[in-house]
C-alpha positions in Angstrom: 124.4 91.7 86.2 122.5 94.5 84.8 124.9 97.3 83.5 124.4 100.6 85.7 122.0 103.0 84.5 121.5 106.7 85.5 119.1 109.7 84.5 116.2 111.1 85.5 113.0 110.5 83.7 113.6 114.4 82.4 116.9 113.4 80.8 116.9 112.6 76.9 119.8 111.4 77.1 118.9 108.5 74.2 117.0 111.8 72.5 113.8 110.4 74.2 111.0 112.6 75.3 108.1 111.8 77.6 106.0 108.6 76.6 104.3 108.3 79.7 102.6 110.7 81.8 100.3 110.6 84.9 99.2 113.7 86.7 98.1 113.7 90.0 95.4 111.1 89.6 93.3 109.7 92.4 91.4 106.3 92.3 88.3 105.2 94.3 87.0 102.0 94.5 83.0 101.4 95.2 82.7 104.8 95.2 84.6 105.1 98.5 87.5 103.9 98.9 90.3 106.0 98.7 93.2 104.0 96.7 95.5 106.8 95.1 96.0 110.6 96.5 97.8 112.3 93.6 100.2 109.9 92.3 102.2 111.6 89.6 105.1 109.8 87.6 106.7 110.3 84.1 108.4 107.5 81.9 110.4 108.9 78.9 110.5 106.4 75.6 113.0 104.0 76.0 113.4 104.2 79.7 112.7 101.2 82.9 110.6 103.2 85.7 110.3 101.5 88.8 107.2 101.5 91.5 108.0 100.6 94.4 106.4 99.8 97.8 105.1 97.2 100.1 101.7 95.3 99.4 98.9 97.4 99.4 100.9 100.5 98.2 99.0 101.1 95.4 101.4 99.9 92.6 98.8 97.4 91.1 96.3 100.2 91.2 98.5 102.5 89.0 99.1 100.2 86.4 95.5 98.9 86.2 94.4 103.4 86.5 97.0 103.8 83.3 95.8 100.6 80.6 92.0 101.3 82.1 91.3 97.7 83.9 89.6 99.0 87.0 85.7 99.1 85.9 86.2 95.5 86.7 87.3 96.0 89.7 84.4 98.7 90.5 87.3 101.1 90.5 87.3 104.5 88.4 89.9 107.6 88.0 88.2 110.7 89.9 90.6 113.1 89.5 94.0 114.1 87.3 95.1 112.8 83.9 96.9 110.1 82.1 99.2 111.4 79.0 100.6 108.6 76.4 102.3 109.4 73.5 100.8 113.4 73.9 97.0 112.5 74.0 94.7 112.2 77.1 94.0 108.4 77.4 92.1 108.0 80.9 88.5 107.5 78.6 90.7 105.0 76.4 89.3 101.6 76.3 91.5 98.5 77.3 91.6 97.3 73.5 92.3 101.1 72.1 95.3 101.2 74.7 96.7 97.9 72.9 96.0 99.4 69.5 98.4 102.3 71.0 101.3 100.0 71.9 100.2 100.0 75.9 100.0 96.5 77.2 100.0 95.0 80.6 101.6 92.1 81.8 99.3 91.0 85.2 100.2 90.0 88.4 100.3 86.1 88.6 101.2 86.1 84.9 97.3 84.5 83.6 98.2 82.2 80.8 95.3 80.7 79.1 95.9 76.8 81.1 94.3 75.0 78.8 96.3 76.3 75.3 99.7 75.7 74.2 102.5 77.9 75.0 102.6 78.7 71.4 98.8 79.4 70.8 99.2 82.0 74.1 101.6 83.7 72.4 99.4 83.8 69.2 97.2 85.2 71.1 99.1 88.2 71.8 99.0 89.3 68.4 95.4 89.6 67.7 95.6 93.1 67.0 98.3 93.0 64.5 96.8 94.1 60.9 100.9 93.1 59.3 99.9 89.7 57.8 101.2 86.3 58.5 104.5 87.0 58.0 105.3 89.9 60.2 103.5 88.0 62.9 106.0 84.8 62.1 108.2 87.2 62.2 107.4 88.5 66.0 107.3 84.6 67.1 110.6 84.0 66.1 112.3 87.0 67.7 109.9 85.9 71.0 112.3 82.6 70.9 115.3 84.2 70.3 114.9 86.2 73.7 113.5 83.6 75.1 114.9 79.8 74.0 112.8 78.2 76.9 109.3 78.8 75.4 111.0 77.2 71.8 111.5 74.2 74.0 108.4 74.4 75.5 106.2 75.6 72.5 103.9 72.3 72.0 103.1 71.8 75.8 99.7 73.4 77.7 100.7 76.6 79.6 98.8 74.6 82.9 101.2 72.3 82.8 104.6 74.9 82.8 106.7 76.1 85.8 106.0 80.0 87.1 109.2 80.6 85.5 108.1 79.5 81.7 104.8 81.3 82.5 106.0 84.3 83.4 108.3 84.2 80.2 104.7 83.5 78.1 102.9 86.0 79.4 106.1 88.7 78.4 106.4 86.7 75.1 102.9 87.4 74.4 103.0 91.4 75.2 105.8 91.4 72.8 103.6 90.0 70.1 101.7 93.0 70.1 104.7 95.0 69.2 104.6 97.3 72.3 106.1 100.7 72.9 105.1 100.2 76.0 104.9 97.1 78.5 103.6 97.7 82.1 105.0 95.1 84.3 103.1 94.3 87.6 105.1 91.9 89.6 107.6 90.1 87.6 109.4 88.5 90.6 106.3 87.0 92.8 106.6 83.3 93.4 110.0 82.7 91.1 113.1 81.6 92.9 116.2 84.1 92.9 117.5 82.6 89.4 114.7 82.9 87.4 114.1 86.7 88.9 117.6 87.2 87.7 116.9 85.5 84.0 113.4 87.6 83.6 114.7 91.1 84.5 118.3 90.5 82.5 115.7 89.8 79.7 113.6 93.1 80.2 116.6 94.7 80.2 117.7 93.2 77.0 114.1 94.0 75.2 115.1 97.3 77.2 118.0 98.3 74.8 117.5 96.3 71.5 113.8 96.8 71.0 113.7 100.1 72.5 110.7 99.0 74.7 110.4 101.3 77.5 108.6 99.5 80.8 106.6 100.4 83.7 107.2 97.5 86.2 105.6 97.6 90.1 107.9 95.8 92.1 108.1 94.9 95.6 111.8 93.3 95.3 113.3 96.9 95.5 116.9 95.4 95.0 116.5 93.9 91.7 113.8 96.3 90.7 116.6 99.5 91.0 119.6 97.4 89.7 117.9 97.1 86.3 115.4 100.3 86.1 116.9 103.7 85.1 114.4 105.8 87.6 112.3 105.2 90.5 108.9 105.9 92.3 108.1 104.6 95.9 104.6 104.5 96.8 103.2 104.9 100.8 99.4 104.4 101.2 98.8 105.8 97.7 101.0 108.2 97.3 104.3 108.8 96.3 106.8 109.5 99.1 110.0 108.9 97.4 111.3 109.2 93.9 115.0 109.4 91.9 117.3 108.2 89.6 117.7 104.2 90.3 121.2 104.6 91.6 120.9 107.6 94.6 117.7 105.4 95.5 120.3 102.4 95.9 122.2 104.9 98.0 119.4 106.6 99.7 119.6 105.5 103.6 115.9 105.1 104.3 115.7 103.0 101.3 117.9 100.9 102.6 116.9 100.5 105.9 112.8 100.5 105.3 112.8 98.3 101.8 116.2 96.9 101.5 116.9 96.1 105.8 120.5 97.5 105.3 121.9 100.8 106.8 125.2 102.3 107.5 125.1 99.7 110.2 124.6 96.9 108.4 122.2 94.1 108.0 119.1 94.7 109.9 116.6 91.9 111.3 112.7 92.1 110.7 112.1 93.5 114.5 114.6 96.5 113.4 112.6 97.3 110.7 109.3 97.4 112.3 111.1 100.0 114.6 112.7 101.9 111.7 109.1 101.9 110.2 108.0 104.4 112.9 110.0 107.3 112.2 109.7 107.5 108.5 110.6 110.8 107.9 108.8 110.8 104.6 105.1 109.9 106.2 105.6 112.5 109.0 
């Protein structure tokens, strides 16, 4: 189990500042939907920030708003600003974010199928200017963290559980020697064990490579026993935010994401009830 964390994204506590900024930003879709409404969130260098929320929260939608993948989408930024590293990036391309150390690990993990787990990780590392050797270099601390893509190296990505996948597609954002990894989803479709394995890993990448990580999560449990901070979005915006460990403790958190409270356990019928009087949304 993850080692308890604590501290605010305003604490430089490891001497880290702000790496991560996003101020108040709003994102349309086709010109008029309505996504985000003034989502604001910080994540200092060296830190795990949480986002939180149910599907359809908006969580994908600030990742993809921060590394600039919504033109694909037919989404665009219409208001507020995106700070990394102390410069505006919101006009940033995709590729410049990379260059930056900014790199986003997508929902459903999309491996190339058709290459070997080795040549995806490869792949990762096309922006690297450090030669052969440095990039050798990055492969073999990739195994080291994780021994099941060694195993697995030779074999197509298609043909490899959710778990190794997963694995790959973290493996390959680490090729690109991030400061920065946004995480979108790392739990969907992997059973509890493998959830476990993947976050103890972030959290190891976490403190040795001082990687600091962004990661939407709907599995609020895990999510806020491995992340130092916490953001829980409502209908695009942020309702709820705090240190990883008062959110644990927080009552409505338990009851609307987690189905405990004071009371105990509660059943899915409970929870639709307990949905209603969010004091948050009122």
């Amino acid at each position: 189990m993850a080692e308890e964390k604590a501290g605010a994204p305003g604490d430089d506590s490891r001497g880290a500042g702000i790496l991560l900024s996003v101020n108040s930003i709003e994102v349309i879709y086709n010109h008029v939907i309505l996504v985000l409404k003034g989502v604001s969130l910080e994540v200092p260098a060296g830190k795990i920030v949480a986002i939180l929320g149910a599907n359809g929260a908006g969580k994908t939608t600030t990742l993809k708003a921060i590394s600039n993948l919504l033109h694909a989408e037919r989404g665009e930024v219409t208001k507020g600003a995106i700070i990394y590293d102390g410069k505006p990036v919101q006009a940033s391309s995709p590729n410049e974010l990379v260059r930056l150390g900014v790199i986003q690990v997508m929902e459903g993990r999309h491996c190339f199928e058709h290459l070997t787990i080795e040549e995806n990780l490869l792949t990762g590392a096309y922006t690297r200017t450090d030669g052969k050797a440095g990039i050798a270099a990055s492969l073999e601390k990739v195994y080291a963290y994780f021994p099941r893509l060694r195993e697995r190296r030779g074999s197509q990505a298609g043909y490899t559980s959710g778990g190794e996948q997963q694995m790959c597609a973290i493996g390959r954002a680490l090729m690109a020697n991030p400061k920065m990894i946004l995480l979108d989803e790392p739990s969907m479709g992997l059973a509890p064990q493998l959830v476990e394995e993947i976050f103890e890993i972030v959290a190891s990448l976490n403190q040795k490579e001082h990687v600091s990580f962004l990661l939407a999560e709907q599995n609020t449990n895990i999510a806020l026993r491995f992340a130092d901070y916490g953001y829980i979005l409502e209908n695009g915006r942020v309702v709820m935010e705090g240190d990883a460990a008062s959110l644990r403790e927080n009552e409505d958190v338990k009851e609307f994401y987690l189905g405990l409270s004071s009371s105990g356990r509660k059943n899915f019928r409970d929870i639709k009830h307990y949905r209603r009087r969010k004091r948050w949304l009122g």
